[in-house]
C-alpha positions, -999 to +999 in steps of 0.1 A: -499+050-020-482+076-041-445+084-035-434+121-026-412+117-061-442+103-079-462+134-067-438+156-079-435+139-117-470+142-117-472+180-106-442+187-135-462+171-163-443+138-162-460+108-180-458+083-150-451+046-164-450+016-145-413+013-143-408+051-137-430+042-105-408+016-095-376+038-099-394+069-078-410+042-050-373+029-047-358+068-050-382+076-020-377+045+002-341+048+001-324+059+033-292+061+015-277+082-020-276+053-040-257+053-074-277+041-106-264+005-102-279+002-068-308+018-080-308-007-105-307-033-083-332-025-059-355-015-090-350-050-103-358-067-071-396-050-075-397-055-114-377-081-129-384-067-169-366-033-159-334-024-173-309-005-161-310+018-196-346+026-185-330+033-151-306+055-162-330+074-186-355+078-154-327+092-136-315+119-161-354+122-166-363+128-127-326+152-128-335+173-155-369+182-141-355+190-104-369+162-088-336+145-079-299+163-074-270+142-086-239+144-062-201+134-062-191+119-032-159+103-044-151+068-054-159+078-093-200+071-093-227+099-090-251+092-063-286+106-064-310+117-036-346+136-041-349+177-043-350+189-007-368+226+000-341+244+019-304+236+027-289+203+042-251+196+043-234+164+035-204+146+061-189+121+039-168+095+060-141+085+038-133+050+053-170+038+047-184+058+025-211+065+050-229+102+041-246+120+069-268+146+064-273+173+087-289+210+086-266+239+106-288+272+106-257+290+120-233+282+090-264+287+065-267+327+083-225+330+078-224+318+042-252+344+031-233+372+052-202+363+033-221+364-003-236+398+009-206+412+018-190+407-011-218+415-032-238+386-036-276+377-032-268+337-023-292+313-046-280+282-037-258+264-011-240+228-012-217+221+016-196+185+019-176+176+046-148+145+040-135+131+072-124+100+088-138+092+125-109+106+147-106+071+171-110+048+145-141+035+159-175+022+140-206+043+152-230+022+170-254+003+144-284+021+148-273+056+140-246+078+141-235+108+168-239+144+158-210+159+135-191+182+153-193+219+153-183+238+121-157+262+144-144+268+176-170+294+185-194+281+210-225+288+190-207+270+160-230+239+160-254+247+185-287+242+158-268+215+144-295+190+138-290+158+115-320+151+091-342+127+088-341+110+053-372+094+057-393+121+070-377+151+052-373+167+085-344+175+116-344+150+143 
């Protein structure tokens, strides 16, 4: 079955070899932003002949068209995730490394009244969070609790919904 990212090469005139198939199927099935190395690795697992110069060419490759977004989370090693339609923010916990994703319609509405105020039609937004769990505790293994609100203000937070990497959607 084709991939959402193999779809996607397709529709942007991308010649789809076997190995850029492998890189996308693994892109798509991660639940994680894996850095090139890891992508490497898991690429490797499903096609031993693969190497990690054809990974990083597929990368830049897949970038360059829109298809993935690079991001800098810290620790010196871009990490890569596919293209989502509309806004999703990024809680990065600095102890772990964990990255949470969540949507917040509420600070998406206040960013775009701040660009309009001060003259600005808003074309993109990126938004990541750094923090370190306040009691020191690890989240229960399955998944973790809610971020907290963006503010004090009771409606800060209230559409808060994390996102679900492997549907594309808000839980």
């Amino acid at each position: 079955m084709e991939s959402r990212i193999e779809r996607l090469c397709v529709e942007r005139g991308l010649k789809m070899t076997g190995q850029r198939r492998v890189v996308a199927r693994v892109l798509s099935e991660a639940e994680d932003h894996p850095d090139v190395e890891e992508l490497y690795r898991r690429a490797s697992a499903l096609d031993q002949h693969i190497s990690i110069a054809t990974v990083y060419r597929t990368v830049r490759l897949f970038e360059e068209h829109g298809i993935l977004e690079r991001r800098d989370f810290g620790g010196g090693r871009a990490r890569y995730e596919p293209t989502e339609p509309g806004p999703h923010y990024h809680l990065i916990d600095i102890a772990t490394g964990k990255v949470i994703e969540f949507q917040d319609p509420a600070h998406e509405q206040l960013m775009h009244a701040v660009a309009a105020r001060l003259g600005f039609d808003l074309v993109s937004l990126r938004l990541e969070l750094f923090g370190r769990r306040r009691d020191g505790s690890a989240p229960p293994p399955d998944r973790d609790p809610p971020p907290e609100p963006l503010s004090d203000s009771p409606e800060a937070g209230r559409d808060l919904r994390l996102r679900d990497p492997t549907k594309g959607a808000s839980r």
